[in-house]
C-alpha positions in Angstrom: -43.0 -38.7 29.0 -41.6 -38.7 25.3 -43.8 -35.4 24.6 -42.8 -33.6 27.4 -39.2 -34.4 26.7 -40.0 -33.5 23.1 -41.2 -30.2 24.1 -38.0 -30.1 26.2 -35.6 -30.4 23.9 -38.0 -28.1 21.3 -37.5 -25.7 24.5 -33.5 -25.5 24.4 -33.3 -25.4 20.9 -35.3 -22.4 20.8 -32.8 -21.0 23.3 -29.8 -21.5 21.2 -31.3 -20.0 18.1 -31.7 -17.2 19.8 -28.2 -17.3 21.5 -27.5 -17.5 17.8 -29.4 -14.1 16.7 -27.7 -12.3 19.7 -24.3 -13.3 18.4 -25.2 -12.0 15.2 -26.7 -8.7 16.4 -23.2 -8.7 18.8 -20.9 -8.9 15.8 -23.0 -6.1 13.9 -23.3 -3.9 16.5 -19.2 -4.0 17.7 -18.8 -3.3 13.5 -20.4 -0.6 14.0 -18.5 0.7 17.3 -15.0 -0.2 15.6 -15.9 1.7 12.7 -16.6 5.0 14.7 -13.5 4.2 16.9 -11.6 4.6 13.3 -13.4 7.7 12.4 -12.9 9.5 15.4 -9.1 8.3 15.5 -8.7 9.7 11.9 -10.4 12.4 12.7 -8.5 13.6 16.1 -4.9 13.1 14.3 -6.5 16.0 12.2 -6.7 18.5 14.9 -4.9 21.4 15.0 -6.1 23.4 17.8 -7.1 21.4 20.8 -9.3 22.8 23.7 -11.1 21.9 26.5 -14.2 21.0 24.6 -12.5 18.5 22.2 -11.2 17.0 24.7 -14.3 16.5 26.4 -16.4 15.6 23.1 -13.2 13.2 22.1 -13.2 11.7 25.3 -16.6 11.1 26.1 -17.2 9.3 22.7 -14.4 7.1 23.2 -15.5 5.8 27.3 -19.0 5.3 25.8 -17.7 3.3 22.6 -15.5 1.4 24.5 -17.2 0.4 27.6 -19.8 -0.7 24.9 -16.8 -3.1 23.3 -16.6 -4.6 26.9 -20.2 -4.8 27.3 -20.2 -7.3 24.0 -17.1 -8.8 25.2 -19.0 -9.9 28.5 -21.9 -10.9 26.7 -19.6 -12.9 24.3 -17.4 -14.5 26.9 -18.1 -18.2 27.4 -20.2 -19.5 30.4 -18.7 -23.0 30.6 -19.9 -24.0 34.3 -22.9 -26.2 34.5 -25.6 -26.5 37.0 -25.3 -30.2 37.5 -23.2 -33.7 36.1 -25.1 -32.6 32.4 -24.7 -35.1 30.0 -26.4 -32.5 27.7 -24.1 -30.0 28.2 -20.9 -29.9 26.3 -18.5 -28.6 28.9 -19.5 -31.3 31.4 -19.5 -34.0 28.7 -15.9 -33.2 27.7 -14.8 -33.5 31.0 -15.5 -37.3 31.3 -14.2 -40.0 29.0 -16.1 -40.9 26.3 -17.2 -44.5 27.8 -18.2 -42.5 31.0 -20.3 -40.6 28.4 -21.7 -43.1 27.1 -22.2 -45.7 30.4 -23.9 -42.9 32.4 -26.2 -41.8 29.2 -27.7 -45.2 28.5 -28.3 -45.8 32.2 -29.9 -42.8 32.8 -34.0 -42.8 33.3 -36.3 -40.9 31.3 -36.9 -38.9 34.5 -33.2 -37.9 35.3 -32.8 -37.3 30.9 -35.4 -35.0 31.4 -34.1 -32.9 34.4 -30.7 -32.4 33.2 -32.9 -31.6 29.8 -35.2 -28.4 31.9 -32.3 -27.5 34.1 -29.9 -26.7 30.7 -33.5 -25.3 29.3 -33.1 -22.8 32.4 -29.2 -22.3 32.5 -29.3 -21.2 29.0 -32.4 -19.2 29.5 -30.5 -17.3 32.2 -27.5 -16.9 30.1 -29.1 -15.4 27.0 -31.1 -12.9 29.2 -27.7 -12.0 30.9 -26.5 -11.4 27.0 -29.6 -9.6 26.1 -28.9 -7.0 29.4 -25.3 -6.6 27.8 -26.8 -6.1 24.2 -29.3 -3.5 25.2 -27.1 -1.7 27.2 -24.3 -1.6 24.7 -26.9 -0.1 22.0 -27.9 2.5 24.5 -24.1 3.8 25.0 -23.7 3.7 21.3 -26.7 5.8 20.9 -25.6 8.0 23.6 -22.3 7.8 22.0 -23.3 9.3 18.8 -24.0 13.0 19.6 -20.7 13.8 21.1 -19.1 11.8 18.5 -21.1 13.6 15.8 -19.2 16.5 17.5 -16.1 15.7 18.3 -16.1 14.7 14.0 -17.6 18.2 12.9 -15.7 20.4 15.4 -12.2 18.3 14.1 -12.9 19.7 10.5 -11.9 16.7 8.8 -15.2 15.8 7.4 -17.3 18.5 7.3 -15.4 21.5 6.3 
């Protein structure tokens, strides 16, 4: 029992490092969208002459960018509902008084320890997949966002005169 628990718990931390690297990639990769936002603001308060096709190239570059800024605000938003009465999980633990907490951990079995261990193991499994589907498709908007932002910038004149 104590090895498969051990490989349990080994399980969920592995999870959480790599909810950890997704946040990190997140924050890098909504940098980068902010920063184009900026450049194509600066760079549409520049324009003299606007037609049809700016606005479309303008346009287009800012839906993509920011539906990709929602897309990382999804996969950022907290999921604080639990499968079950955790007493691994912090959402459920806070909800209880601390001798609750602390009555309900020592009585529990080895068995029910854990259950509540694999069923977080699979809750944050299914969380960090759902932040991996937001990731991916926030990185392909941005690279679909690039070419008419690349446009939008050269045809404005402001960069590339």
């Amino acid at each position: 029992m104590e090895r498969t628990v051990a490989k349990a718990e080994l399980n969920l931390q592995r999870k959480l490092d790599w909810i950890s690297k997704h946040d990190t990639r997140t924050a890098f990769t909504a940098s980068i969208i902010i920063a184009m936002l900026g450049v194509l603001v600066n760079a549409s308060a520049n324009v003299k002459l606007w037609n049809l096709c700016l606005y479309g190239l303008f346009g287009a570059s800012i839906a993509l960018l920011l539906t990709g800024l929602i897309l990382i605000y999804l996969s950022q938003f907290p999921k604080t509902s639990s499968v079950n009465s955790s007493l691994i999980f912090f959402g459920t633990i806070a909800s209880i008084k601390a001798d609750e907490f602390k009555k309900r951990f020592i009585e529990a079995t080895d068995e029910e320890y854990l259950d509540d261990l694999l069923s977080q193991v699979h809750k944050n499994a299914e969380i960090l997949n759902k932040k991996f589907y937001y990731l991916k498709a926030t990185l392909i908007l941005v690279l679909i966002a690039v070419i008419p932002w690349l446009l939008a910038i050269y045809f404005s004149k402001v960069y590339f005169k």
